[in-house]
Backbone as ProteinMPNN parsed JSONL, in Angstrom:
{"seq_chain_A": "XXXXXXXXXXXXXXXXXXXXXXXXXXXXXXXXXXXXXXXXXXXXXXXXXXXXXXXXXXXXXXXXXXXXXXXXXXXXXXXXXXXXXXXXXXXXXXXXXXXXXXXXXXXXXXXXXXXXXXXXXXXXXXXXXXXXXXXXXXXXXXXXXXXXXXXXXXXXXXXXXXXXXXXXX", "coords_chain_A": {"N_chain_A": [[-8.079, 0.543, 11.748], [-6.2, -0.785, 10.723], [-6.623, -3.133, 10.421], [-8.63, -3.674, 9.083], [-7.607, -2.39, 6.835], [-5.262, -4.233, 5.996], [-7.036, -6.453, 5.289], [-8.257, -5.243, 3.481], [-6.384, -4.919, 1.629], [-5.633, -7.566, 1.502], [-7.227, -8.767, 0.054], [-9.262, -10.175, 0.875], [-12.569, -10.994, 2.725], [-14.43, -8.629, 4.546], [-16.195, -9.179, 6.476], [-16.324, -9.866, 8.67], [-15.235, -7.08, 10.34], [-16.23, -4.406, 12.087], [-16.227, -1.734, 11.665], [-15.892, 0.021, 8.88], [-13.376, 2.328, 7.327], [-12.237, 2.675, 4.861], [-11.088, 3.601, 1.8], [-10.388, 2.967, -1.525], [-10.026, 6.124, -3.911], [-12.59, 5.929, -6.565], [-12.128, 3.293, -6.769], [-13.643, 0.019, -5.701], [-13.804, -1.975, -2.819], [-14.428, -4.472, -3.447], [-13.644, -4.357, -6.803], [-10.63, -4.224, -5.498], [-10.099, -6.774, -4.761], [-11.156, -8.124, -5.919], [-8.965, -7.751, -8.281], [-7.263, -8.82, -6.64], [-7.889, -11.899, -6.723], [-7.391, -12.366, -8.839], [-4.98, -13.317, -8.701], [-4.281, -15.25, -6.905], [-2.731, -17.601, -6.18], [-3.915, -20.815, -6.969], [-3.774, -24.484, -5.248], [-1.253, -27.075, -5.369], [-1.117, -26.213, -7.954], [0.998, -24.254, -10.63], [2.786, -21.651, -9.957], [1.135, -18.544, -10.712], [1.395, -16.299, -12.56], [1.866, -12.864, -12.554], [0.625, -10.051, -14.471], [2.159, -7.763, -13.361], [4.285, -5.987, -13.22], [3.256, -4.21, -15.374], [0.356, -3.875, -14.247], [1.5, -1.971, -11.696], [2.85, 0.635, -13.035], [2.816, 3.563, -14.129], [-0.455, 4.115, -16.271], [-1.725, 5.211, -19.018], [-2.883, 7.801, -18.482], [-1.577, 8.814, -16.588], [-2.384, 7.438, -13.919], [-1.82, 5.315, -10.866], [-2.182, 1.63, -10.465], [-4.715, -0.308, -8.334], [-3.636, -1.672, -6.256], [-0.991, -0.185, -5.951], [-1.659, 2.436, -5.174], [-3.484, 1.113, -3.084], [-0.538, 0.696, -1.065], [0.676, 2.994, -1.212], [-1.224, 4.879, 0.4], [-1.345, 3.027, 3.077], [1.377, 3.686, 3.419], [1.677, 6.984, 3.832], [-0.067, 7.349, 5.453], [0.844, 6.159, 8.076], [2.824, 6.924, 10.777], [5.143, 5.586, 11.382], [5.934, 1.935, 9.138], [6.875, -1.07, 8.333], [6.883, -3.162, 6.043], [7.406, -6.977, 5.822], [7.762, -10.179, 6.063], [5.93, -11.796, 7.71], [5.315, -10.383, 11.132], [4.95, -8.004, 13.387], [4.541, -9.313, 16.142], [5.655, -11.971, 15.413], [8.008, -12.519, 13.151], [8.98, -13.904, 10.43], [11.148, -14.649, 8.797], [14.885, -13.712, 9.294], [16.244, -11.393, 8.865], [13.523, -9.675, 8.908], [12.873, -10.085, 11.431], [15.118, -8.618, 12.443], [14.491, -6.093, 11.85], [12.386, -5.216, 13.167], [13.537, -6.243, 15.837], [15.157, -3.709, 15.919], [13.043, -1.4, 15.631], [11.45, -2.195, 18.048], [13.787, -1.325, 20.504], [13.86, 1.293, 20.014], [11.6, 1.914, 21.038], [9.413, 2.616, 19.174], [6.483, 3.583, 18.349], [5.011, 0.936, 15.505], [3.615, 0.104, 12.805], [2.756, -3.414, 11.001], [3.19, -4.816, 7.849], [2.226, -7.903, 6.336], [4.4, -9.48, 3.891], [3.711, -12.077, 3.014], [1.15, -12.561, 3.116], [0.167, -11.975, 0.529], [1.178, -12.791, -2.521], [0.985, -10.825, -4.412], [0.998, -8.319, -3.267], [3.866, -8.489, -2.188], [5.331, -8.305, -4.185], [4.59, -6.156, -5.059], [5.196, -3.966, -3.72], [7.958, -4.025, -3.933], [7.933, -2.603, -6.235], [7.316, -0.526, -5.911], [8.898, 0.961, -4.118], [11.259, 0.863, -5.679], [12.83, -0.925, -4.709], [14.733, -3.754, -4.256], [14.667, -6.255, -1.948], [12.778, -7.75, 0.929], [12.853, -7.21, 3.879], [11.384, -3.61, 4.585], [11.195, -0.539, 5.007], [9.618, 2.122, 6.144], [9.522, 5.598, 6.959], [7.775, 8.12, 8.257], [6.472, 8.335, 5.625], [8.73, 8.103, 4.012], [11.072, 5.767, 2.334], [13.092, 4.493, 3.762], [15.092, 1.943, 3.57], [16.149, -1.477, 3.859], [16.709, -4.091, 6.106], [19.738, -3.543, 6.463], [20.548, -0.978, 5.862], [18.686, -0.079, 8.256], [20.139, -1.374, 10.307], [22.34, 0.156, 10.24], [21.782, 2.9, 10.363], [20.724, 2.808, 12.961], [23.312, 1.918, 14.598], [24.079, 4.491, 14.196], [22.778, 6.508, 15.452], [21.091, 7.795, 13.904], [18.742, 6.429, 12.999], [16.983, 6.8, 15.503], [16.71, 9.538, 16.357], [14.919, 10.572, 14.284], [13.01, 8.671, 14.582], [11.921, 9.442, 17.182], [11.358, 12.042, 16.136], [9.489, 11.927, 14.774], [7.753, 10.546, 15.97], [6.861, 12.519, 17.523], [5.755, 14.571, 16.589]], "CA_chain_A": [[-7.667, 0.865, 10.4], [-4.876, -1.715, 9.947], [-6.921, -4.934, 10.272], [-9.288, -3.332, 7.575], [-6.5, -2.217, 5.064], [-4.52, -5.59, 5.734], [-8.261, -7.399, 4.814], [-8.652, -4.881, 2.074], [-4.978, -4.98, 0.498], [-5.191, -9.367, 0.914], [-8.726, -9.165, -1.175], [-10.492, -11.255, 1.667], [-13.975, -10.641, 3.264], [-14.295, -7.737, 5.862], [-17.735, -8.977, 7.16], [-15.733, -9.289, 10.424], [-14.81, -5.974, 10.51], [-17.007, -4.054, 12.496], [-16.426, -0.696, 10.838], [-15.06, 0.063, 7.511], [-13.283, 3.414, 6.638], [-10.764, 2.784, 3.913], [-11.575, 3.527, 0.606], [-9.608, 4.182, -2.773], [-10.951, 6.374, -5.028], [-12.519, 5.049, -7.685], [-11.987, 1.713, -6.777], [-14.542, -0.635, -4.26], [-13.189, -2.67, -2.094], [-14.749, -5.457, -4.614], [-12.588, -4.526, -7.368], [-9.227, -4.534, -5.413], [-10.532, -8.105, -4.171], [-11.031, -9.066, -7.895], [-7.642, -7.898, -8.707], [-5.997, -9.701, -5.902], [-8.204, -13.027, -6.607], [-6.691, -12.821, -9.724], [-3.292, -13.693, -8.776], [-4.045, -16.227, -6.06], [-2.047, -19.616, -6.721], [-4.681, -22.599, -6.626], [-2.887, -25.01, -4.135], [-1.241, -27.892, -6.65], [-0.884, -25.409, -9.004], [1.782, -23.359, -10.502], [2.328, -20.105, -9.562], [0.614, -17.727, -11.29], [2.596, -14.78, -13.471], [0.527, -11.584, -13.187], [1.29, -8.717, -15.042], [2.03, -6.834, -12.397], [5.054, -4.62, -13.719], [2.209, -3.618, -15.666], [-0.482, -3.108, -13.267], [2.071, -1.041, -10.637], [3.237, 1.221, -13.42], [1.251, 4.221, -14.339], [-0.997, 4.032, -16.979], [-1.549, 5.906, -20.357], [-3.266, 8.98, -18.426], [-0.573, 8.654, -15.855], [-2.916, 7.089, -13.085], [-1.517, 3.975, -10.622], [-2.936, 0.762, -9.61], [-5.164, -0.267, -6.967], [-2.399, -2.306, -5.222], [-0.151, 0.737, -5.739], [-2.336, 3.25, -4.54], [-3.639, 0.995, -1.427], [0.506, 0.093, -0.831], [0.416, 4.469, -1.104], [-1.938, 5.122, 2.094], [-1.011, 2.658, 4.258], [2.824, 4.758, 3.712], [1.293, 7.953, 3.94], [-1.403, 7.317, 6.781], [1.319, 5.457, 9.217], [4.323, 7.094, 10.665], [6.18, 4.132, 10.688], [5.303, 1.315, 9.154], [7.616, -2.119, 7.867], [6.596, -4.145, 5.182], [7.986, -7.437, 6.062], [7.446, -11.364, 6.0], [5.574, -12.434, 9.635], [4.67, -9.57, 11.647], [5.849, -7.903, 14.863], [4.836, -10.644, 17.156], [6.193, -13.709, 14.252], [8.587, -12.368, 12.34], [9.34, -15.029, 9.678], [12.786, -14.387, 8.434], [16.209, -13.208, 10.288], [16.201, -9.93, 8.809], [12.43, -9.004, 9.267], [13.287, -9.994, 12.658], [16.035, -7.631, 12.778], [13.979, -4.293, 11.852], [11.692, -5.242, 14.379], [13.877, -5.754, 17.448], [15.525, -2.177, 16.233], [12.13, -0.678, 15.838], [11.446, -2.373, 19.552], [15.034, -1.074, 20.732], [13.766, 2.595, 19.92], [10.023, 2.172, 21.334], [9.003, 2.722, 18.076], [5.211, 2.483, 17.577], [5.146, 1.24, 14.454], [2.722, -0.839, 12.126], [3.641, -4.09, 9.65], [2.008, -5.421, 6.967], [2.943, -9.022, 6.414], [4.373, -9.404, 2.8], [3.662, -13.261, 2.878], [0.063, -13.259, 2.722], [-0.447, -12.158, -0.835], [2.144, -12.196, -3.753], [0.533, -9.184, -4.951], [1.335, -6.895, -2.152], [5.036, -9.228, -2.182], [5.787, -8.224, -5.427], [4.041, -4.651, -5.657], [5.854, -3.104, -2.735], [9.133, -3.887, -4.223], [7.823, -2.158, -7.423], [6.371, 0.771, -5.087], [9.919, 1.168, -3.792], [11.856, 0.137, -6.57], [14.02, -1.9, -4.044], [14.535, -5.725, -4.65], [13.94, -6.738, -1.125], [11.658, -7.428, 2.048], [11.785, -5.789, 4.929], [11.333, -2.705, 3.974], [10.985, 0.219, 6.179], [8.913, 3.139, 6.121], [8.839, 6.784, 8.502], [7.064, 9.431, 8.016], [6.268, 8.601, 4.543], [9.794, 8.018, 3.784], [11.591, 4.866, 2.613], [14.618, 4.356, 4.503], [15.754, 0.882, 3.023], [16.065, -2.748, 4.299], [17.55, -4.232, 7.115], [20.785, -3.354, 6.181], [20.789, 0.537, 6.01], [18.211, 0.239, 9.438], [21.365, -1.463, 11.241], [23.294, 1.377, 9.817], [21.096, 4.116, 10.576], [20.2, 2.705, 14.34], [24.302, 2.32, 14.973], [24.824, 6.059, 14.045], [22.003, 7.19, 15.934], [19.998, 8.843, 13.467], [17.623, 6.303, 12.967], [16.872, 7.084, 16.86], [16.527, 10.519, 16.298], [13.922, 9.914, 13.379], [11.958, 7.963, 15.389], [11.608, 10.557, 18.221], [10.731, 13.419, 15.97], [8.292, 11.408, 13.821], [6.65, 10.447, 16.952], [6.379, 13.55, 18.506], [4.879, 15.057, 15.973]], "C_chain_A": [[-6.733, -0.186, 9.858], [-4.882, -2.96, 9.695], [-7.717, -4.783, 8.604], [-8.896, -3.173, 6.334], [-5.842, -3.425, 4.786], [-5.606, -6.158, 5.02], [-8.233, -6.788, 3.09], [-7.313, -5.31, 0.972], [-4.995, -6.843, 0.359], [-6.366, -9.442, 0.131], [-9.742, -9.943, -0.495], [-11.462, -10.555, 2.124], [-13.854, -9.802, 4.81], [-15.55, -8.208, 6.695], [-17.304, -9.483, 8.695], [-15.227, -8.297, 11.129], [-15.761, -4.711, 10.939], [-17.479, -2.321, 12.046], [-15.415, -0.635, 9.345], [-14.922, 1.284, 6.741], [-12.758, 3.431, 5.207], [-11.138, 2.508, 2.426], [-10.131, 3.908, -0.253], [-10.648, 5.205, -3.502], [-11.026, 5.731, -5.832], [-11.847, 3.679, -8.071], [-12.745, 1.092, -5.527], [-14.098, -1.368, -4.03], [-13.657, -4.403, -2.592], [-13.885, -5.363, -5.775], [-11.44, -4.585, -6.845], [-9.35, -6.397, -5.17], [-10.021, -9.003, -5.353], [-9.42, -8.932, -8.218], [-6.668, -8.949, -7.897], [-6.452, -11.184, -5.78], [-7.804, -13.284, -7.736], [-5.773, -13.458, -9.839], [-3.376, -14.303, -7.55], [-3.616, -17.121, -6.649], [-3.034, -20.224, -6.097], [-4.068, -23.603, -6.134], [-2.388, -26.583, -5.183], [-1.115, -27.583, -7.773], [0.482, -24.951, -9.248], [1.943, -22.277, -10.149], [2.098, -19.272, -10.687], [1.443, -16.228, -11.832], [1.207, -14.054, -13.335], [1.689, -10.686, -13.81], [1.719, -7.36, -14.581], [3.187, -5.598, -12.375], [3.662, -3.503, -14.884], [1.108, -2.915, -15.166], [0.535, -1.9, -11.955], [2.846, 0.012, -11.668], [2.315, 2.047, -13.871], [0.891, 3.809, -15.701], [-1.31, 5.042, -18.035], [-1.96, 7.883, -19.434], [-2.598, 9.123, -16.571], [-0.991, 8.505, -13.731], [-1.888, 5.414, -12.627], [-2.588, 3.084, -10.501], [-4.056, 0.596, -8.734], [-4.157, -0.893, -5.99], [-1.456, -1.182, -4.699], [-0.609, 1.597, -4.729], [-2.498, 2.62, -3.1], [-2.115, 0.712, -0.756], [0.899, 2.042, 0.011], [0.223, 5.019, 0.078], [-1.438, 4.271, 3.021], [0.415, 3.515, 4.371], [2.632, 6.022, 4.28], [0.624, 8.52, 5.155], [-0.501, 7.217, 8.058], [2.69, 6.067, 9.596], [5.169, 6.584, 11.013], [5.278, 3.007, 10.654], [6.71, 0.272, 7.928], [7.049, -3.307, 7.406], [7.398, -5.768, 5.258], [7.461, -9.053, 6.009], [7.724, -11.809, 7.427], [4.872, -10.906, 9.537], [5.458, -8.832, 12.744], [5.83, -8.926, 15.596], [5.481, -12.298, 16.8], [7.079, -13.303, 13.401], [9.227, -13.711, 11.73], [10.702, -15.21, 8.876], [13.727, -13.779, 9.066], [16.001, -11.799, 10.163], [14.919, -8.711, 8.642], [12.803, -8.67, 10.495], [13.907, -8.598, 13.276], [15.673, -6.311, 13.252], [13.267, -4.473, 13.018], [12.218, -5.337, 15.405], [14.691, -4.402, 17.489], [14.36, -1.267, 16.335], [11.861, -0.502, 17.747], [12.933, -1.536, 20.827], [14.331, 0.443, 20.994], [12.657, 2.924, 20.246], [9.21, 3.139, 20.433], [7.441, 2.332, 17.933], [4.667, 2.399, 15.993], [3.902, 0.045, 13.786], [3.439, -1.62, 11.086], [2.52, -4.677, 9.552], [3.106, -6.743, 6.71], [2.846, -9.291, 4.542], [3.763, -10.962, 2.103], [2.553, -14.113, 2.629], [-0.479, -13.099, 1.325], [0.929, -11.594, -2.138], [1.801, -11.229, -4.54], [1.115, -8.421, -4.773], [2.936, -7.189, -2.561], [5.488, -8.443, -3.439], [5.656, -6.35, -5.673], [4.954, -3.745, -4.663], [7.646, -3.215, -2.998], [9.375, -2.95, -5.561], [7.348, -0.765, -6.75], [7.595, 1.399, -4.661], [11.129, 1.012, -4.504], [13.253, -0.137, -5.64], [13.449, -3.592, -4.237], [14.383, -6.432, -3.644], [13.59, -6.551, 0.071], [12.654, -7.692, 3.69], [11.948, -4.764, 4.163], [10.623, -1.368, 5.193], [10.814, 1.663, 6.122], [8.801, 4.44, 6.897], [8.954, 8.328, 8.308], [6.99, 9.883, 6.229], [7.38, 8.101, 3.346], [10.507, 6.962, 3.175], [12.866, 5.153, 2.798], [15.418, 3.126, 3.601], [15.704, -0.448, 3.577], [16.999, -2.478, 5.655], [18.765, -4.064, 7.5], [21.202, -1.8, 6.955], [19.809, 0.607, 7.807], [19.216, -0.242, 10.77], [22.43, -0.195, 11.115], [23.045, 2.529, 10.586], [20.696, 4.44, 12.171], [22.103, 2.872, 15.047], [24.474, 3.783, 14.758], [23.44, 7.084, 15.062], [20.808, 7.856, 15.151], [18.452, 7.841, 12.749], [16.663, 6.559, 14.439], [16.098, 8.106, 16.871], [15.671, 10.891, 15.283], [12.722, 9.969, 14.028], [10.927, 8.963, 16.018], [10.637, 11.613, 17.564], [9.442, 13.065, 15.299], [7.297, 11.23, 15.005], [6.098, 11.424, 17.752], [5.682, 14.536, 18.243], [3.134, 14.907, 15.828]], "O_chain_A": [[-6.565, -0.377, 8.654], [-4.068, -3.729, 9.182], [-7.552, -5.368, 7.534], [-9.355, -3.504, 5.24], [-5.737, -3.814, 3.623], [-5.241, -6.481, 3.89], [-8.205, -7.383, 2.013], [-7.352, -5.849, -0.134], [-4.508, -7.413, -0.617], [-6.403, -10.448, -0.578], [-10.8, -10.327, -0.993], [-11.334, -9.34, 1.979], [-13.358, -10.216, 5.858], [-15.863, -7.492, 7.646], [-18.035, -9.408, 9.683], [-14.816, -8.411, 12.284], [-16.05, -3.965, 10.003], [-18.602, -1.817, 12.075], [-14.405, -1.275, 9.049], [-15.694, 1.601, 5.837], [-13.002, 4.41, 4.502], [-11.428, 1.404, 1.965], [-9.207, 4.667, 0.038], [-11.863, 5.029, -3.597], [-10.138, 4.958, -6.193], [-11.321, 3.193, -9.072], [-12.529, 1.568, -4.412], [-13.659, -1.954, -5.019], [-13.166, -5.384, -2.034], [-13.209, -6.384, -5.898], [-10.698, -5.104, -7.678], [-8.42, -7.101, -5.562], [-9.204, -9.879, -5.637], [-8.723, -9.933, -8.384], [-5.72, -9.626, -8.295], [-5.811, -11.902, -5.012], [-7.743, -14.491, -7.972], [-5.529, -14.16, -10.82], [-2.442, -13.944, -6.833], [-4.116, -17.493, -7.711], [-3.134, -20.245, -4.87], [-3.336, -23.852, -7.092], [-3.338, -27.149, -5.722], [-0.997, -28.41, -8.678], [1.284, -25.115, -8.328], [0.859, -21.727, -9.952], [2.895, -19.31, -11.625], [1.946, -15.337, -11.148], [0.066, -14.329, -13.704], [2.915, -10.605, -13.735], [1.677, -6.262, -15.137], [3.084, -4.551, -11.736], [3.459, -2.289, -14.902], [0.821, -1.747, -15.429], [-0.136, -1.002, -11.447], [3.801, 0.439, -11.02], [1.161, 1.669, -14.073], [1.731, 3.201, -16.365], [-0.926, 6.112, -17.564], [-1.388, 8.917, -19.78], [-3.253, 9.5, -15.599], [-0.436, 9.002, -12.751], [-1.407, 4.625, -13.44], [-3.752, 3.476, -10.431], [-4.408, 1.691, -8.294], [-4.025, -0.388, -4.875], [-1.116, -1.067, -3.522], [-0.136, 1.602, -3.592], [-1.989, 3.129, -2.101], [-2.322, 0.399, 0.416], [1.218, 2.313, 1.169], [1.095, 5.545, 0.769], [-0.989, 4.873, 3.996], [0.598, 4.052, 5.463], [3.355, 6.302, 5.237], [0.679, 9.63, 5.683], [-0.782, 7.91, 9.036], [3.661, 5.816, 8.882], [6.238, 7.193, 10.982], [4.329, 2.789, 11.407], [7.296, 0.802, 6.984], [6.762, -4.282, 8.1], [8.313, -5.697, 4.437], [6.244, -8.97, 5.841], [8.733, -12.061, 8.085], [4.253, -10.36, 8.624], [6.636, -9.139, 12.926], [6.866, -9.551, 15.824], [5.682, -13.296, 17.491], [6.9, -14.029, 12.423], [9.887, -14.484, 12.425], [10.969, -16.314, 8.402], [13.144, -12.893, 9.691], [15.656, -11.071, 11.094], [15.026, -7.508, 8.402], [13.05, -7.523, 10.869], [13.486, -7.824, 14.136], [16.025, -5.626, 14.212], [13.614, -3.774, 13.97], [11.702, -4.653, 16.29], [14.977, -3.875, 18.564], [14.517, -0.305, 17.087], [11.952, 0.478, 18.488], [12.64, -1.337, 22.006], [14.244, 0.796, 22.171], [12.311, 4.072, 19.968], [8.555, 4.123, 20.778], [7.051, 1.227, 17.557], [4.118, 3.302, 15.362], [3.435, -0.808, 14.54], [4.342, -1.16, 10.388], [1.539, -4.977, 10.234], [4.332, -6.713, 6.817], [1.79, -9.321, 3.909], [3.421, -11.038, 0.923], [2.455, -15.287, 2.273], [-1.368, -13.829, 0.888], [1.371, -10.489, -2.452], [2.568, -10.876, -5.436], [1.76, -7.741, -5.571], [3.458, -6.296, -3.228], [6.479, -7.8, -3.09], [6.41, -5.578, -6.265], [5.375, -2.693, -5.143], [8.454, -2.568, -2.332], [10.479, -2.586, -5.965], [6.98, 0.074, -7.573], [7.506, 2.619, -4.795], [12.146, 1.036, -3.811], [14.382, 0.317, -5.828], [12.4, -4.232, -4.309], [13.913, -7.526, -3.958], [13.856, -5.47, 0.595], [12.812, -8.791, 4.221], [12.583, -4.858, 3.113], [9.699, -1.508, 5.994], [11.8, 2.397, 6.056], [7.819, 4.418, 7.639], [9.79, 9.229, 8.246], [7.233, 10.949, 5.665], [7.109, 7.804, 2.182], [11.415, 7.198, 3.972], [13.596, 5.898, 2.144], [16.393, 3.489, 2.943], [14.53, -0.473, 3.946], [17.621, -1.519, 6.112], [19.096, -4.321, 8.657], [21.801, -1.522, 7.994], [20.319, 1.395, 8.603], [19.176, 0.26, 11.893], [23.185, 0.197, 12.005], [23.862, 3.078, 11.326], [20.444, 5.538, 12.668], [22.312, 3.766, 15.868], [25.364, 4.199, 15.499], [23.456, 8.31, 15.161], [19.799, 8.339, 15.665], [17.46, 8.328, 12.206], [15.452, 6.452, 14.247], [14.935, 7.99, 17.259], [15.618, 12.114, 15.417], [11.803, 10.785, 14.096], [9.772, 9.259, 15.711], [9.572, 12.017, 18.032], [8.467, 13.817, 15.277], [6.168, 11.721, 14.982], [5.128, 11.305, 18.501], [5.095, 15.284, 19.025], [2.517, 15.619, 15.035]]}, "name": "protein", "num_of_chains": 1, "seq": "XXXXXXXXXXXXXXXXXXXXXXXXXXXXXXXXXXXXXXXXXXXXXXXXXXXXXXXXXXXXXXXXXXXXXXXXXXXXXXXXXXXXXXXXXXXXXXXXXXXXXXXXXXXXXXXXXXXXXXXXXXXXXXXXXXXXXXXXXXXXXXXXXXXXXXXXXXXXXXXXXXXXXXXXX"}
């Protein structure tokens, strides 16, 4: 499920993907594609402005996105899961890093989406959370907050105790 939603949420080609559950409604995994080939930067280029306070806000008949929505399920589906720049095994910044060796700390199994491969997702998940930045840390549906409040929350124990019950569920 998490190579398929990562493929689907970056807009690239699943035809390496040997099964394929993950649908939105009313959206094919061709239109989120389109939306997110919209807002690729051409290499030599500038970067590209999307309208994307626009697209992640609801709409006249008070429907979201497709970015939103697929940003939605992966929260919903995963009971923990840290939005972050790298990954678990690469974390690419200090304080991705961070969540991840407290997640690891608490044998946390948890899932990350890497914010770095598409300024879409980069941008939409701060608008999904209306927090201003990445990591970002997810459990049981929940946002907790950045690396900040997860040092907070792991010194006092109760991100610990979180963990446990989310997982045991």
């Amino acid at each position: 499920m998490s190579r398929a939603l990562l493929l689907t949420i970056l807009g690239m080609s699943i035809s390496s993907v040997s099964s394929f559950s993950f649908q939105l409604p009313g959206c094919s995994r061709f239109a989120l594609r389109n939306v997110a080939n919209t807002h690729v930067q051409t290499p030599g280029m500038a970067p590209v402005r999307s309208p994307l306070r626009l697209r992640m806000q609801s709409d006249d008949a008070g429907r979201k996105g497709p970015m939103w929505n697929a940003i939605d399920k992966v929260v919903k589906e995963n009971k923990i899961v840290l939005f972050m720049k790298g990954n678990k095994d690469f974390p690419q910044c200090g304080f991705s890093n961070t969540v991840v060796q407290i997640l690891n700390a608490c044998n946390a199994q948890y899932e990350t989406v890497n914010v770095l491969e598409n300024e879409l997702l980069r941008q939409g998940i701060k608008e999904y959370s209306n927090w201003p930045t990445i990591p970002q840390l997810y459990v049981d549906g929940e946002f907790l907050g950045g690396c900040d409040i997860a040092i907070d929350m792991y010194q006092s124990g109760e991100l610990v105790e979180m963990i446990e019950r989310v997982m045991a569920e």
